[in-house]
Every structure is written in structure tokens, then in C-alpha cells.
Backbone as ProteinMPNN parsed JSONL, in Angstrom:
{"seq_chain_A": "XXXXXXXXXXXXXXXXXXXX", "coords_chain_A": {"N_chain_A": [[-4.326, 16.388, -50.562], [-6.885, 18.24, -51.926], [-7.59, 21.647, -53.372], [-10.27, 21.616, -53.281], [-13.234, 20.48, -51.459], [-13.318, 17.696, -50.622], [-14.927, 14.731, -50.442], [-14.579, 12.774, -49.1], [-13.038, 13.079, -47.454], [-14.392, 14.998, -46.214], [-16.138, 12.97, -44.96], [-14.012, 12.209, -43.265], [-13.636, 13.901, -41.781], [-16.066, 13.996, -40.911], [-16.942, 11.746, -39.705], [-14.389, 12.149, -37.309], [-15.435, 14.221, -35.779], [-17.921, 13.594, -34.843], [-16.784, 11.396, -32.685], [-16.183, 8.789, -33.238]], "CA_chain_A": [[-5.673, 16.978, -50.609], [-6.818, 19.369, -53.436], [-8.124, 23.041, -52.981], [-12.083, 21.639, -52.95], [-13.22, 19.568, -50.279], [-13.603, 16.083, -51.336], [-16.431, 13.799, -50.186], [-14.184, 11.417, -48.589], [-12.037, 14.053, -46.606], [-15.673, 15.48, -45.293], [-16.418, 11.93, -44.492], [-13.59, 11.644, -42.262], [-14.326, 15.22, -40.715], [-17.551, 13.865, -39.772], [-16.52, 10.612, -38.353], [-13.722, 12.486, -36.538], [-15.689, 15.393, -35.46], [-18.581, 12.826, -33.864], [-15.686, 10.711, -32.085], [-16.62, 7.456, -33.666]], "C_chain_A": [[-5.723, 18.109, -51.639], [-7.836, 20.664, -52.632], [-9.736, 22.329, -52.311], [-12.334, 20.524, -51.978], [-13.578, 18.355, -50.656], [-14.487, 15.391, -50.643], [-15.604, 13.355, -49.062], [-13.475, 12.321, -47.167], [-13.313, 15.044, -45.421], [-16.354, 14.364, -44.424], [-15.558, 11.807, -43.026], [-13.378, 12.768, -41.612], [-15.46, 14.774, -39.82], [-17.484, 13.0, -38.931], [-15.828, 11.278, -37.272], [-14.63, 13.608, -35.524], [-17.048, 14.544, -34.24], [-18.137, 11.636, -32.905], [-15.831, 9.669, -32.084], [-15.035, 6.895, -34.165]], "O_chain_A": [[-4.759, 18.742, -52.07], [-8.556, 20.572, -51.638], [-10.184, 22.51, -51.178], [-11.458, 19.674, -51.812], [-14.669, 18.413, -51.222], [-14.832, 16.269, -49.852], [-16.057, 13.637, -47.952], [-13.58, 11.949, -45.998], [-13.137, 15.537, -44.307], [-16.996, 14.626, -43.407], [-16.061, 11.462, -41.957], [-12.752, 12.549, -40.574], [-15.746, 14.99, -38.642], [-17.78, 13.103, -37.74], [-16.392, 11.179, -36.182], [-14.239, 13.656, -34.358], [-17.102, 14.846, -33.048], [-19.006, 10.947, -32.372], [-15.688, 9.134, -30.984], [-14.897, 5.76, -34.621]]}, "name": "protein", "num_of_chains": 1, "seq": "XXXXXXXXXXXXXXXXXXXX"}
């Protein structure tokens, strides 16, 4: 993962974070 938050890495924050 790199310093800035990447699309894809927020993607799987959001999936994870709504427990899908």
C-alpha cells in the first residue's frame, strides 16, 4: 500500500466496514 489512499483499498474499507 502507498502513503495515499488508493481507490481500491477504500473500496475494500467500505465493503469490509458494511460486512458484505
Amino acid at each position: 500500500m502507498t502513503t495515499v489512499p488508493e481507490p481500491a483499498t477504500l473500496a475494500l474499507l467500505a465493503l469490509g466496514g458494511m460486512g458484505v
